[in-house]
C-alpha positions in Angstrom: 104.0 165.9 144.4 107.3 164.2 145.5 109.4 166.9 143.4 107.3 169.9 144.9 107.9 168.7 148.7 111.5 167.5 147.7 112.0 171.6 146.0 110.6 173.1 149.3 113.3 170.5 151.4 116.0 172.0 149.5 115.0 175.7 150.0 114.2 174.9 153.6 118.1 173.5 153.7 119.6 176.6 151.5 117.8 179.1 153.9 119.0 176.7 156.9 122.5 177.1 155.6 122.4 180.7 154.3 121.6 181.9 157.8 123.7 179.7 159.5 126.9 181.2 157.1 125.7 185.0 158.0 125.4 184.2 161.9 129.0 182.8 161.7 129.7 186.1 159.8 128.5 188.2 162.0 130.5 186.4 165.0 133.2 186.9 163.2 133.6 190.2 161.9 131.5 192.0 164.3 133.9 194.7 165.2 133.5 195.5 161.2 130.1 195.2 161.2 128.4 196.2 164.5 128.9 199.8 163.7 127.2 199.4 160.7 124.1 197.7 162.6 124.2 200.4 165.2 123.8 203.4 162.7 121.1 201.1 161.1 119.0 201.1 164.4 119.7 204.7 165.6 118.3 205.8 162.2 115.2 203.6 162.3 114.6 204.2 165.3 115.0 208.0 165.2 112.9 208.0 162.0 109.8 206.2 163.7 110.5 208.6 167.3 110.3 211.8 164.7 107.4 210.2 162.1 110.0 210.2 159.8 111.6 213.7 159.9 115.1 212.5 160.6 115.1 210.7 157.6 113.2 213.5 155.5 116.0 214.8 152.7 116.6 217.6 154.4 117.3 216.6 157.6 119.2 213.8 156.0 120.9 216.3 153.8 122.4 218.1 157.0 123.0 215.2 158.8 125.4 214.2 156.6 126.7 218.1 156.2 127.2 218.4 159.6 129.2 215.9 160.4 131.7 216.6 157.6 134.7 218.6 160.2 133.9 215.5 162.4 134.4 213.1 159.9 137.8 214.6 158.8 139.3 215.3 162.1 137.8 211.6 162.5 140.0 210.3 159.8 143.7 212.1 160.9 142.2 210.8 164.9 142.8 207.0 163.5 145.9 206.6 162.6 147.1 208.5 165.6 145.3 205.8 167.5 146.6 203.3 165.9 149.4 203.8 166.4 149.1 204.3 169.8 149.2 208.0 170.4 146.4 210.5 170.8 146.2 214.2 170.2 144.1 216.4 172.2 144.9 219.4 170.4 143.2 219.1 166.8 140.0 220.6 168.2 141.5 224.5 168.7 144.3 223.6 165.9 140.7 223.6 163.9 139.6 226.5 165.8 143.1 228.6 165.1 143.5 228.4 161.8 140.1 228.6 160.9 140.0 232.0 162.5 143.2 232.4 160.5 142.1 231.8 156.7 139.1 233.9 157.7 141.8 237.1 158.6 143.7 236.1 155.1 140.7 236.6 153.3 139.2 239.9 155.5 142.3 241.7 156.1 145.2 240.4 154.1 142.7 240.3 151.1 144.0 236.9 149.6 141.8 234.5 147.9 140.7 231.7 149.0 142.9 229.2 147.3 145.8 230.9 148.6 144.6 231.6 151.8 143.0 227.5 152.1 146.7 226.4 151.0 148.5 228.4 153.8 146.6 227.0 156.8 147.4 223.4 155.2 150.9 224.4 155.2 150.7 225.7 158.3 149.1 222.2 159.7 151.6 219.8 157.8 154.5 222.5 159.9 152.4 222.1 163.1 152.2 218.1 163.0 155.9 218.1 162.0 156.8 220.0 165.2 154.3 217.4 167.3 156.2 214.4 165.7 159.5 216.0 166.1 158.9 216.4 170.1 157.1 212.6 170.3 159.1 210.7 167.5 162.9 212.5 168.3 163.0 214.2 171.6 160.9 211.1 173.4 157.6 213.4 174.6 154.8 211.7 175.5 152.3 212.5 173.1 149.3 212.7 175.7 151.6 215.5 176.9 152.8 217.4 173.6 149.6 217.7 172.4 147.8 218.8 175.6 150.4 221.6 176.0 149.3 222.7 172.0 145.7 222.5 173.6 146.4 225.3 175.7 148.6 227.1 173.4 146.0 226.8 170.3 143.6 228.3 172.4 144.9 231.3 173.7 146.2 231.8 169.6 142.5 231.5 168.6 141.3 234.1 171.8 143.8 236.4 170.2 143.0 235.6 167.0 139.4 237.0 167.3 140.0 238.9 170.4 139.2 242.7 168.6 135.6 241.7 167.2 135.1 238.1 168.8 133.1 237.3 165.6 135.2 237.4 162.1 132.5 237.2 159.8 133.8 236.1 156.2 131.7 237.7 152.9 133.5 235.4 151.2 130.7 233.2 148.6 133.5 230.8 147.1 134.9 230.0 150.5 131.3 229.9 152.2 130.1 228.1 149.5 132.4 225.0 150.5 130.3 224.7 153.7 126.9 225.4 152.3 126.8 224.7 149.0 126.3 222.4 146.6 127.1 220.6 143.3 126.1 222.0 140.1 123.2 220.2 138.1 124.3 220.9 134.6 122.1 218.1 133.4 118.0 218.3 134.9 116.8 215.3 133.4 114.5 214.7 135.9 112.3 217.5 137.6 112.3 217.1 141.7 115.6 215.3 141.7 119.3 216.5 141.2 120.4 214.5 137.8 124.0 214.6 138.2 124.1 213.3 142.1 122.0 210.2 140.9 124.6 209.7 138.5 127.1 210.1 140.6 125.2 207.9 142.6 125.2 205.1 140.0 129.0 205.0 138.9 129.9 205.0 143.0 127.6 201.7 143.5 128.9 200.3 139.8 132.7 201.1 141.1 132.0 199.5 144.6 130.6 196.4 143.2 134.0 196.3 140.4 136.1 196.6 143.1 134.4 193.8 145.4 134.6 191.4 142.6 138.0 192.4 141.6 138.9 191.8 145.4 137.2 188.3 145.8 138.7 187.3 142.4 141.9 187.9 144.0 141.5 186.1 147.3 140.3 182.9 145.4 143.5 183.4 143.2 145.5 183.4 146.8 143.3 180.5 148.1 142.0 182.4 151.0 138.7 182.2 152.4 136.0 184.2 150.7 131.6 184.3 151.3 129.7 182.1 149.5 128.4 183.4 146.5 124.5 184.1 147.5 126.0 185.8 151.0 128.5 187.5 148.3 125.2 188.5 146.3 123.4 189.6 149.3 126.3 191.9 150.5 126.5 193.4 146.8 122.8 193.9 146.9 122.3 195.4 150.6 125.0 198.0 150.7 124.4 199.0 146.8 120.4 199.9 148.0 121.9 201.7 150.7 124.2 204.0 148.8 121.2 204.2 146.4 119.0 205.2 149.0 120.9 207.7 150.4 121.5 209.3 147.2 118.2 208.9 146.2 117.3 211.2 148.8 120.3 213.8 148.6 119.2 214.5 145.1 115.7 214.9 146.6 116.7 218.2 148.1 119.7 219.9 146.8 121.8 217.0 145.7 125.7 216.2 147.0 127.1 219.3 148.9 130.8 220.4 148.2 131.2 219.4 151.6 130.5 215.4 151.2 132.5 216.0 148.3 136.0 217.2 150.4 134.4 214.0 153.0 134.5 211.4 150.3 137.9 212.5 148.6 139.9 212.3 152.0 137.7 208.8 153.4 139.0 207.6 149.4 142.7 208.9 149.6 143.3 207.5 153.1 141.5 204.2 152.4 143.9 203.7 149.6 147.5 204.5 152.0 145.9 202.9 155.0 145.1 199.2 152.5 147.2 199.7 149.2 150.8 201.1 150.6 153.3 200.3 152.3 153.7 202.9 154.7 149.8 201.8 155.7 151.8 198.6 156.4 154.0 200.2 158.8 151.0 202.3 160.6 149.2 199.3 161.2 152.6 197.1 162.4 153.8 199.7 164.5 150.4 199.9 166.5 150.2 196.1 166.8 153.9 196.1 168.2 155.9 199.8 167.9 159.0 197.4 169.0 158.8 194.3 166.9 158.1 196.8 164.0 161.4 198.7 164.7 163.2 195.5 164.9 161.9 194.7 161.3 163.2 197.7 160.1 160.4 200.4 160.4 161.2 204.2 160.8 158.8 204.5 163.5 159.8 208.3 164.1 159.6 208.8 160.5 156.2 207.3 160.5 155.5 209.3 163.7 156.1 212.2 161.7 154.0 211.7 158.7 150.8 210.3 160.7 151.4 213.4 163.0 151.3 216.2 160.2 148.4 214.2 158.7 146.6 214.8 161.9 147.1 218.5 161.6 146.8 219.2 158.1 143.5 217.3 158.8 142.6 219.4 161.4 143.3 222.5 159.2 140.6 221.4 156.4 138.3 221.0 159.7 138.7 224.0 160.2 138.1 225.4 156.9 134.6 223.2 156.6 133.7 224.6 159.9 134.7 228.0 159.3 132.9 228.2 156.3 129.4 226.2 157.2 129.4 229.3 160.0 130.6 231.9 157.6 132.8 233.0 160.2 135.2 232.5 162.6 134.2 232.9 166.7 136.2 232.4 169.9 134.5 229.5 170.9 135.4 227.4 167.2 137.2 224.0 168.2 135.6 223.2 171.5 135.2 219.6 172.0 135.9 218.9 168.5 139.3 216.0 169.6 136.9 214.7 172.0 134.1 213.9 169.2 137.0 212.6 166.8 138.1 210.3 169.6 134.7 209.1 170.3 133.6 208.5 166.6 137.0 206.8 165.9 136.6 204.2 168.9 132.7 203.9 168.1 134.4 203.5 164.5 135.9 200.4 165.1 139.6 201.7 166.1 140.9 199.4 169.2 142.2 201.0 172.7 145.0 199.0 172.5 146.5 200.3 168.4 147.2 198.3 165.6 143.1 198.2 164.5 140.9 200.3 163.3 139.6 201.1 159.2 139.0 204.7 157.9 135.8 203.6 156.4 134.5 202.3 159.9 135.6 205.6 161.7 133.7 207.8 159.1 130.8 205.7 159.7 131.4 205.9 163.6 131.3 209.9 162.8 128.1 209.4 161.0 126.9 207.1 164.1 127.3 210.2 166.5 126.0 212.8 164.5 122.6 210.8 163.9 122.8 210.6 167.8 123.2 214.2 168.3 120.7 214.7 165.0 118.0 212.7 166.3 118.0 214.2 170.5 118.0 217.2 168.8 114.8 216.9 167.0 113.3 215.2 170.0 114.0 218.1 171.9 115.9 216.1 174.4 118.3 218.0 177.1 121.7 219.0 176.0 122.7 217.6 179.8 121.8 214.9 179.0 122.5 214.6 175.4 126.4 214.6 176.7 125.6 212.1 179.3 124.1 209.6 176.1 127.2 210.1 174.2 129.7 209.3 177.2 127.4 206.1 177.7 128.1 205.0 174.0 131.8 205.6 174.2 132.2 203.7 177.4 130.1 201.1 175.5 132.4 200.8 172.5 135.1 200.7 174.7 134.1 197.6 176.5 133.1 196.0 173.4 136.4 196.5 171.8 138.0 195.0 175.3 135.5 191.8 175.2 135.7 191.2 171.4 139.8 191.3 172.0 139.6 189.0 174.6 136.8 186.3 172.7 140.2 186.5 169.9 142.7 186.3 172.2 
């Protein structure tokens, strides 16, 4: 009897201190992690507002589909922010040369490699100019980029001025917006084999690299989680990729489009946390002078994060371009202003030096379920603008307080 009680004392004590450890956690890394709890409630409580239709593998399946321009202009938006710049351009730079890869295919009659690598080209030369006038000349960006704004839209106007509509019969280029993954396997009937697989080795390589990573920090002596809140992390985040994939494969599996998504969130995870010039990006945001006293090229930095933005902005345009089959006048509008948003819902601070690619794509993904979720409640677009202006401010202020609680 005395072992039994003295067994339930020391689970009461374990639980005591586990959740005592994951409060302290959650205080202290709740920039990293609020974003995460946000998307968690929107979705729940979307699901229950719809009886579950938002979180039905379709809808799921064009959630995530939908938000994949957003999520890559989202990406190029962040390290402009963080280092301290802005550019209010990318939407109609999206707009442009989407319009322009659709004319390369119609009326030049290229293919659509060719015609995909141009507008990138074309982007990287774009950005260039932008960091030339900001990094050399001394332009404020706020400035440069609204004046491309203006320009970028009257390009697209004339762009699509003769038909308004370019529309692109184009199946390999359309199917980069609306199609999806092969399934050379069918192992199981209902499901799409080779996106739970894909599934599988995506969980097995996150949990490799979170236990190469913690090896690592004990190897340094810096402070790590406890195993069982180590366990538990492992364990929550590998059911939710699970989950999600779980239902993708429920419908038609990974598009081609979470495919381009994933590829740019993995490429700019590894120069923003494994390089050197991610180094310099994040010093020059926390301090653009100290970090030029050190020894930084800021302008040359200014350049590179600048043609990032816009070769960005050009694969935008491409996924946008080809989820509509065609190019319109109106492609591009309002497009910075949800990359801003979803980067500062994201994580990324109004004051530079902070912010994580993978906590702007899921600030993307927090918006989208917003816009998702009114829509199928049939709630007003009025006010569906006034709701995501609410949540920006709110960001906003919670980057400003949790700054000051460091400080």
């Amino acid at each position: 009897m005395d072992s039994i009680s003295k067994k339930e004392k020391n689970i009461k004590i374990n639980l005591f201190n586990y959740f005592k450890e994951f409060k302290a956690l959650l205080r202290k890394n709740i920039r990293e992690y609020g974003m995460f709890i946000a998307l968690f409630i929107i979705m729940i409580t979307f699901s229950v507002l719809t009886n579950g239709t938002f979180m039905s593998p379709r809808n799921l399946s064009n959630l995530i589909n939908s938000t994949g321009y957003i999520a890559v202009l989202t990406i190029g938006m962040t390290l402009i922010l963080i280092i301290r710049h802005i550019d209010l351009s990318v939407g109609y730079v999206a707009g442009f040369l989407g319009a322009v890869v659709a004319i390369l295919m119609t009326s030049v009659k290229l293919n659509t490699g060719v015609s995909i690598l141009i507008i990138l080209v074309i982007g990287i030369a774009i950005g260039l100019f932008y960091g030339f006038l900001i990094g050399k000349v001394g332009i404020p960006a706020f400035v440069v980029s609204l004046a491309g704004m203006l320009v970028f839209r009257g390009l697209l106007m004339l762009a699509t001025q003769k038909t308004g509509t370019i529309i692109i019969p184009n199946d390999s280029f359309n199917d980069i917006g609306n199609g999806f993954i092969p399934d050379p396997f069918k192992l199981v009937d209902g499901y799409h084999s080779l996106t739970l697989l894909l599934g599988l080795a995506g969980i097995a390589l996150y949990i490799i690299a979170e236990l190469r990573n913690r090896k690592n920090m004990q190897k340094y002596e810096f402070e790590v989680l406890s195993k069982s809140m180590f366990v538990s992390k492992l364990i929550f985040v590998s059911l939710l990729i699970g989950y999600v994939i779980w239902m993708l494969s429920r419908y038609n599996g990974l598009s081609w489009t979470v495919v381009i998504v994933l590829l740019v969130t993995a490429v700019y995870h590894f120069l923003t946390t494994k390089t050197v010039l991610g180094r310099q990006i994040y010093a020059i945001g926390g301090n653009p002078e100290a970090a030029k006293l050190s020894g930084i090229n800021v302008t040359r930095v200014t350049y590179f994060v600048f043609a990032s933005m816009s070769m960005l902005a050009a694969l935008a345009g491409v996924l946008y371009t080809s989820r509509l089959q065609s190019a319109t006048t109106t492609a591009g509008v309002g497009f910075e202003l949800d990359a801003i948003a979803a980067a500062y819902v994201g994580g990324v601070s109004t004051s530079g030096g902070v912010g994580k690619i993978t906590g702007s794509l899921i600030g993307a993904l927090v918006m989208s379920s917003l816009i998702s979720g009114m829509n199928l409640m049939g709630v007003n677009i009025s006010y569906q603008y006034i709701i995501r202006g609410i949540i920006l401010v709110a960001a906003v202020i919670f980057d400003i307080i949790t700054r000051r609680k460091k400080g």
